[in-house]
C-alpha positions as CSV (number, residue, x, y, z in Angstrom):
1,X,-10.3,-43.7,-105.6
2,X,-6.6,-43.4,-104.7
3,X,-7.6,-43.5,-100.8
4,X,-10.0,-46.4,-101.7
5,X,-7.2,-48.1,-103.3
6,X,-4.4,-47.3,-100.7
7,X,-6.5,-49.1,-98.3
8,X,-7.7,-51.9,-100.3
9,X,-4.1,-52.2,-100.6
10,X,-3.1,-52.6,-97.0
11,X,-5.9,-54.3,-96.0
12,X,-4.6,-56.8,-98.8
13,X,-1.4,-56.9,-97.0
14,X,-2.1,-57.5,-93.6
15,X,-4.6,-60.1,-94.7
16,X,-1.3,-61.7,-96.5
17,X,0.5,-61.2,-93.2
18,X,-1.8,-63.4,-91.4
19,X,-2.3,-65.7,-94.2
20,X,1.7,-66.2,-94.1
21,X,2.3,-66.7,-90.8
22,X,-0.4,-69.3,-90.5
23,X,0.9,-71.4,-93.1
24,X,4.4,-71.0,-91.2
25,X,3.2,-71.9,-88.2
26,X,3.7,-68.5,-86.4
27,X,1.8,-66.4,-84.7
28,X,1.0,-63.0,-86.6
29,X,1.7,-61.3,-83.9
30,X,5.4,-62.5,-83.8
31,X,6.4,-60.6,-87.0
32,X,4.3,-57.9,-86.6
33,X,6.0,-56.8,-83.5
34,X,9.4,-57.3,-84.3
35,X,8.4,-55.1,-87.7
36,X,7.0,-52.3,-86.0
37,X,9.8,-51.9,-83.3
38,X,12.3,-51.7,-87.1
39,X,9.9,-49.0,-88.4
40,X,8.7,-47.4,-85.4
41,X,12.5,-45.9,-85.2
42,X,12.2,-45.1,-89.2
43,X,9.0,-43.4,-88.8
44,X,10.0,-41.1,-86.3
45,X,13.3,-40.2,-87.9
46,X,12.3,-40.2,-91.5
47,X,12.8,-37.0,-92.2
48,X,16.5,-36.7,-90.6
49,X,17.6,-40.0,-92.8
50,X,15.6,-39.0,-95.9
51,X,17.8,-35.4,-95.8
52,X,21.0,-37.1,-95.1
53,X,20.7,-39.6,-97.7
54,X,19.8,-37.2,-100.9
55,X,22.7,-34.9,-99.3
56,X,20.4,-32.0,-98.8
57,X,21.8,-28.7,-96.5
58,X,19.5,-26.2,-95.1
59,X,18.6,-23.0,-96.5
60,X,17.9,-19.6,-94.9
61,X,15.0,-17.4,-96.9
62,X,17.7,-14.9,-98.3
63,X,19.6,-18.1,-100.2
64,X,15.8,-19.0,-101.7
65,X,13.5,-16.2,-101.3
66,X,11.3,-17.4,-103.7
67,X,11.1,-20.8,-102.8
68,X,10.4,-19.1,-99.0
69,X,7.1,-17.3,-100.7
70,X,5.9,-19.8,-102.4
71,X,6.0,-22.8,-99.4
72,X,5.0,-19.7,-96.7
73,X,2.1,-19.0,-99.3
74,X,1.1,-22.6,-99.4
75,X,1.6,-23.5,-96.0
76,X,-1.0,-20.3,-94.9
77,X,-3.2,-21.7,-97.5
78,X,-3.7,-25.2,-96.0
79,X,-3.4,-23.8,-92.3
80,X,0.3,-25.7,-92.2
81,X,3.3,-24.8,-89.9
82,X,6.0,-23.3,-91.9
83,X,8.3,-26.5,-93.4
84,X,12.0,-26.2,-93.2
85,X,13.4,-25.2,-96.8
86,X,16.2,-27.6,-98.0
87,X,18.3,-27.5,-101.1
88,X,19.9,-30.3,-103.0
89,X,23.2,-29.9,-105.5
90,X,22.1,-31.4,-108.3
91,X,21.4,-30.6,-112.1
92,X,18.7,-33.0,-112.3
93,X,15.4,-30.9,-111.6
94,X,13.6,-32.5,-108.8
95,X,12.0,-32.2,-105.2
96,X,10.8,-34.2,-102.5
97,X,8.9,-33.8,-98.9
98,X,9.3,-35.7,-95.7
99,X,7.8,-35.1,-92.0
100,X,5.9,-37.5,-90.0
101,X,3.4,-34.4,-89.4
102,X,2.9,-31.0,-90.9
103,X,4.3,-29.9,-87.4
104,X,7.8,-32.2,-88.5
105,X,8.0,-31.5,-92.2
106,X,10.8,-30.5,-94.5
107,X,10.6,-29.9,-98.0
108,X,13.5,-30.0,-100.5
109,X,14.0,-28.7,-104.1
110,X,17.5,-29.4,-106.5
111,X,19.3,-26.7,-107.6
112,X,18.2,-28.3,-111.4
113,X,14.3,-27.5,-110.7
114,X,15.4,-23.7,-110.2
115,X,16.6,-23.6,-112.9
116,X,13.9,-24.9,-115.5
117,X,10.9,-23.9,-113.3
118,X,8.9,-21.3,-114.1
119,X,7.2,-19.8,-110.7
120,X,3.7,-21.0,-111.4
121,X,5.1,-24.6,-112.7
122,X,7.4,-24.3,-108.8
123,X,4.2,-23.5,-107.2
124,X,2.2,-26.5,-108.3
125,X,5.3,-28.8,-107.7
126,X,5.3,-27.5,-104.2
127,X,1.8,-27.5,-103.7
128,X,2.3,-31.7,-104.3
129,X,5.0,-31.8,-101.5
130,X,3.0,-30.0,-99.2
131,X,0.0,-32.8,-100.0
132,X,2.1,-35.3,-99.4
133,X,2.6,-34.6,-95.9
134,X,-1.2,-33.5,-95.5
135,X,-1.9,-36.7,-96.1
136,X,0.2,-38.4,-93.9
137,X,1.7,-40.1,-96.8
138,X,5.1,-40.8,-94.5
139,X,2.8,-42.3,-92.2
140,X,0.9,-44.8,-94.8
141,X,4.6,-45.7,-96.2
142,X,5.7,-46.6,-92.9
143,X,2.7,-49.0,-92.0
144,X,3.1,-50.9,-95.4
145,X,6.8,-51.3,-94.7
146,X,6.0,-52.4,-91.3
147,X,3.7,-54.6,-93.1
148,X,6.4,-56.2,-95.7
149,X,9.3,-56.3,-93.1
150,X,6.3,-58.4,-91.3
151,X,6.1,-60.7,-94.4
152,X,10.0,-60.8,-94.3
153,X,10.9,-61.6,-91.1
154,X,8.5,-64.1,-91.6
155,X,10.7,-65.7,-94.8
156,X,13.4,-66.0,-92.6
157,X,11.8,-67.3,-89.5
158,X,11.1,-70.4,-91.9
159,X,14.6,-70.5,-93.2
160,X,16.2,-70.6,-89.7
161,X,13.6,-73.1,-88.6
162,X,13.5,-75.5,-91.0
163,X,11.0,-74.2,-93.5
164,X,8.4,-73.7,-90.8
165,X,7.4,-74.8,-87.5
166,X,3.7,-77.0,-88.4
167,X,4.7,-80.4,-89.2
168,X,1.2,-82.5,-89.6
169,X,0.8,-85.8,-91.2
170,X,2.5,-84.7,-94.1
171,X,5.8,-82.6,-93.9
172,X,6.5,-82.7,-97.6
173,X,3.1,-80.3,-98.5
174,X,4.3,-78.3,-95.1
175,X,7.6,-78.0,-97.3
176,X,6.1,-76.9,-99.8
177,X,3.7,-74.3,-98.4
178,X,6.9,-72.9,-96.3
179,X,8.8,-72.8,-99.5
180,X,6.6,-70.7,-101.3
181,X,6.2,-68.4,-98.5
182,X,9.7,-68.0,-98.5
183,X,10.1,-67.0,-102.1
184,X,7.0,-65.1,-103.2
185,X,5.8,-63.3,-100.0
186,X,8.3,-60.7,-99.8
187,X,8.0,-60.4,-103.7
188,X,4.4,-60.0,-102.7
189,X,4.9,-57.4,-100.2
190,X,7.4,-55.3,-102.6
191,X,4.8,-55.2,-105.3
192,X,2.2,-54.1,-102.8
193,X,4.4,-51.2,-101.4
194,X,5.0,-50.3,-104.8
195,X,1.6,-50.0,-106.0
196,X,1.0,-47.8,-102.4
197,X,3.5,-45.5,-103.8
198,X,2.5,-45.1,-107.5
199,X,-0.9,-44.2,-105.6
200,X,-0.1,-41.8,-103.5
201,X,1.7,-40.2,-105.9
202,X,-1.3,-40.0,-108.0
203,X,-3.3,-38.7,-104.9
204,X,-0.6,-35.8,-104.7
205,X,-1.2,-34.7,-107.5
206,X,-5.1,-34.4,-107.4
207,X,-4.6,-32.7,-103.8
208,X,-1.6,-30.5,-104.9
209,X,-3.9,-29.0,-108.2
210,X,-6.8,-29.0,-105.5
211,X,-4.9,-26.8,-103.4
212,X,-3.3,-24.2,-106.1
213,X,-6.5,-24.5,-108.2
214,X,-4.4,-24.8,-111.4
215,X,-3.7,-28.8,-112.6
216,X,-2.8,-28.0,-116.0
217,X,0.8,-25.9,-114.0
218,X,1.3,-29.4,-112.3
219,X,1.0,-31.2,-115.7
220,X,3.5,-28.3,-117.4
221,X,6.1,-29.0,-114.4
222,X,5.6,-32.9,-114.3
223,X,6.4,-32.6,-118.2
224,X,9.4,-30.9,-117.6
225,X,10.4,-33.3,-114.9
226,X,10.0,-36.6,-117.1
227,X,12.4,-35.2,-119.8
228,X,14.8,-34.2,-116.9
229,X,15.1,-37.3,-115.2
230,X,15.3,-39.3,-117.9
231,X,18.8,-37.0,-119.3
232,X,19.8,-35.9,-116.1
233,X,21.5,-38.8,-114.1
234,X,21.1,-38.2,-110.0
235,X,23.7,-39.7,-107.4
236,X,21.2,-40.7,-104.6
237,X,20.4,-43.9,-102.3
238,X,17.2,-45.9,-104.0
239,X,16.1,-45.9,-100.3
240,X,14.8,-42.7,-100.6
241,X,13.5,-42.5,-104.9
242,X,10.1,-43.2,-104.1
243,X,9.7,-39.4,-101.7
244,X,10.9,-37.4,-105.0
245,X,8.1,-36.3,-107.1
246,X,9.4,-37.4,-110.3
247,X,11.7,-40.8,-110.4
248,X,15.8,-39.5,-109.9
249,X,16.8,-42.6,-110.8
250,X,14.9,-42.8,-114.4
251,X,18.1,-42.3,-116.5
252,X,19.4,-45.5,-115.5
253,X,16.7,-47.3,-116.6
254,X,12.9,-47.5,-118.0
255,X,9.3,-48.4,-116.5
256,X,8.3,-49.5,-120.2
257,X,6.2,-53.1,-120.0
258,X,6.6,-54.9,-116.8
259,X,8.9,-52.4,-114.9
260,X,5.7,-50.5,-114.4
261,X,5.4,-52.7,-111.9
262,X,8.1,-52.2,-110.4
263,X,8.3,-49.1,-110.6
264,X,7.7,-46.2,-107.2
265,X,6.2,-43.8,-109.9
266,X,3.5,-43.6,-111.7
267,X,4.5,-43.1,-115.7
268,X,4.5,-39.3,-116.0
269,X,2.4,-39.2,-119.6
270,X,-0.7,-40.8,-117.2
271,X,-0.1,-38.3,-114.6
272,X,-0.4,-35.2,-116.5
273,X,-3.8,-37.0,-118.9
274,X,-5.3,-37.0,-115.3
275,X,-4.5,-33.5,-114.1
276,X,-5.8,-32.3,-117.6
277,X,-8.7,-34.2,-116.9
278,X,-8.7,-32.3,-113.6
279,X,-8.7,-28.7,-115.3
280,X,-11.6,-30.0,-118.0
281,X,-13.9,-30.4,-114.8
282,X,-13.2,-27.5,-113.3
């Protein structure tokens, strides 16, 4: 259902891309290629802007030995290429993957998860990392933001051009429709990349307890996670909040009522009913 939804999701989007550019008077085309030259760079040096940006170094196996087994572990399991090991300096217990590919992937964990983790609730948290790149989930994140830079561009094609290019026999209603474009497209397109997120996250999950066979050590971590977050402050670019498996940037603020929508993580409480849900089937 999270893979149904995902591409429901984008289809929605491109169909929205078109949609917008018509009404402009644009070709789709236009913004489409100018958006994927902008993420076609992103996508290929995710990983090196992701690390750079949540300030994490590189580890040898002696500084995290047990971090080593567990990833080496996983990685054999899932007939994965080893990922580089990276370590943030932070209290706040967290962790995040990034890689175009399982051959280009780099996991990292906070000095804060080490601390509080127990090794089995470590294991299922990087057991969801790991399914994140599996699933190509860097790739799906860079097509919808190809997809709402698209919708963007669009906005300000209008602007610059007079609030869009078709003038029929009415230039008020063309107005109109170029106005609206302008203003809730890219809102559109946020919401939509939000909602990709808050599903792949989901998705992570299921594959991540598929992978270690115990949900219910997911659910125990993510528990953990949601009362860490929300204490524990974390100084890093909202560029990059949505890779971490829990929200970093929870403390300085809640998802309660309508910031669920705007939100790049699912609430944790609904994460863990559906990994126990998980364990009760199996």
């Amino acid at each position: 259902m999270n893979n149904l939804k995902t591409v429901a999701l984008l289809g929605f989007m491109s169909a929205l891309v078109v949609l917008v550019a018509q009404a402009l008077g644009y070709s789709p085309w236009v913004g489409l290629g100018f958006a994927a030259v902008l993420n076609f760079f992103v996508y290929f040096f995710s990983d090196r802007m992701a690390l750079a940006a949540s300030r994490a170094k590189p580890v040898e196996e002696h500084e995290l030995p047990q971090v080593y087994s567990i990833v080496r572990n996983l990685a054999t399991q899932t007939d994965m290429p080893m990922p580089r090991v990276y370590l943030i300096d932070s209290p706040q217990p967290n962790a995040f993957a990034t890689g175009r590919s399982p051959r280009h992937a780099a996991v990292a964990v906070t000095s804060g998860i080490l601390q509080l983790m127990t090794h089995e609730e470590l294991e299922g948290v990087l057991a969801h990392e790991l399914a994140h790149v599996r699933n190509r989930d860097i790739l799906i994140s860079s097509i919808a933001a190809m997809l709402a830079a698209a919708l963007s561009i669009f906005a300000r094609m209008a602007l610059w051009g007079g609030m869009g290019r078709r003038r029929g026999g009415n230039d008020a209603i063309s107005g109109i429709i170029a106005l609206l474009s302008l203003i809730l497209a890219p809102i559109a397109a946020m919401l939509i990349r939000l909602a990709i997120s808050r599903a792949r996250e989901y998705q992570a999950d299921a594959s991540g307890a598929a992978i270690t066979g115990q949900p219910l050590n997911l659910a125990s971590a993510l528990r953990k996670l949601g009362m860490g977050t929300a204490r524990i402050p974390m100084n890093v670019n909202p560029a990059v909040s949505q890779l971490f498996i829990a929200d970093p940037l929870k403390a300085f603020g809640s998802q309660g009522g309508l910031g669920r929508m705007f939100a790049t993580h699912p609430p944790i409480e609904d994460r863990v009913r559906r990994l126990e849900e998980m364990q009760y089937e199996v």
